[in-house]
C-alpha positions in Angstrom: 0.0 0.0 0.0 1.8 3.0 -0.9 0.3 6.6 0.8 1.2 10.1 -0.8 1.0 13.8 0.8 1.4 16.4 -1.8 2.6 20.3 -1.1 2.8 23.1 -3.8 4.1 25.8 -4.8 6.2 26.3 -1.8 8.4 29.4 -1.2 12.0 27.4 -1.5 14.4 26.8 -4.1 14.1 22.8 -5.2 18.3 23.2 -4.5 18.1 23.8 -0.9 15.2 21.6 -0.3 16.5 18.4 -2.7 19.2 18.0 0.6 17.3 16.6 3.4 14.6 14.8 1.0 17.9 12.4 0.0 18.5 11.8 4.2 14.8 10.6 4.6 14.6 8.4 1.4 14.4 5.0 2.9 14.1 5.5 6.3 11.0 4.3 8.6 8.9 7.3 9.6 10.0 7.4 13.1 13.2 7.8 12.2 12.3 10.8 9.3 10.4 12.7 11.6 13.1 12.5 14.1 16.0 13.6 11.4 13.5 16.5 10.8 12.7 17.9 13.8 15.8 18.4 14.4 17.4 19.8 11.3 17.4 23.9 11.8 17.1 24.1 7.9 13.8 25.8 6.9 13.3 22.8 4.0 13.3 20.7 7.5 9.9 21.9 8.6 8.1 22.3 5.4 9.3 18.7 4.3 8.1 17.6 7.9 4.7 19.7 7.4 4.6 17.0 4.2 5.6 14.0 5.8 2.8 14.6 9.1 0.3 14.9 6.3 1.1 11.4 4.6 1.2 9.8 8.2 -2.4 11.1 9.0 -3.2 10.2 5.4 -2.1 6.8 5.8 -3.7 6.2 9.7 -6.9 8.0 8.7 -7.9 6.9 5.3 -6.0 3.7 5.0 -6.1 2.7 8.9 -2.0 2.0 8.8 0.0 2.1 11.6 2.6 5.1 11.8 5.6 2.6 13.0 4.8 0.4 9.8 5.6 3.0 7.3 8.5 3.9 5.6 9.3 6.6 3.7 9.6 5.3 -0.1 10.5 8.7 -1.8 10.6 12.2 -1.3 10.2 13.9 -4.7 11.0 17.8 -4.6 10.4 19.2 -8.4 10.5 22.8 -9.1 7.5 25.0 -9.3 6.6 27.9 -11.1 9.3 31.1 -10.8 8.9 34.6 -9.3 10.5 36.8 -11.7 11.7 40.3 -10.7 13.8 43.1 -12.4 16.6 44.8 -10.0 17.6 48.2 -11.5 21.7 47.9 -12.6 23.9 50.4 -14.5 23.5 52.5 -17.5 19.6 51.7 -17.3 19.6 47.7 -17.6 18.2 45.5 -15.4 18.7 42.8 -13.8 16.5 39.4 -13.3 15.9 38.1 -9.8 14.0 34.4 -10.2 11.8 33.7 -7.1 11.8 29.8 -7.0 9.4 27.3 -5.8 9.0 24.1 -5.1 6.1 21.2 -5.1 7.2 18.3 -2.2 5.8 15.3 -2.9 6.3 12.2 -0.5 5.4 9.0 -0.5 5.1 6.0 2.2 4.8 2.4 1.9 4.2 0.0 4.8 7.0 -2.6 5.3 
């Protein structure tokens, strides 16, 4: 049974966010959440904000226990762009892209 939790169009660059999705891959739920928590990244608590949602996916809609689960993939793609124009010399400008990011993560029970 494999669960998903899906977040868009979040304010984070797919860069900074792709790091701790590679430390969860793999690893029971427990031990995801933990990794987490305690991460002072800010991709730590919006990929955390993802990974709750799949847990309470999984007990409420599939009636799975939370120590059974394991975190099969964490997908972060990139989302649509911000684009700004900072003023530079002799009257060009420059372009600032705002990125964001859709998490996607998905469990499977062992």
């Amino acid at each position: 049974m494999e669960v998903r939790a899906l977040t868009k169009n979040v304010r984070i660059s797919p860069e900074k966010a792709r790091h701790l999705s590679r430390l969860v891959q793999g690893k029971p739920v427990v031990e995801a959440l933990a990794i987490l928590d305690l991460s002072p990244r800010k991709a730590a608590e919006l990929l955390g904000r993802t990974l709750r949602s799949a847990v309470a996916n999984a007990e409420n809609n599939f009636e799975l226990d939370r120590k059974d689960l394991r975190v099969k993939s964490a997908v972060v793609d990139p989302g649509p762009m911000i684009k700004r124009f900072r003023p530079k010399a002799r009257g060009s400008a420059g372009r600032i892209r705002k990125r964001t990011s859709h998490l996607e993560i998905v469990l499977a029970d062992i």
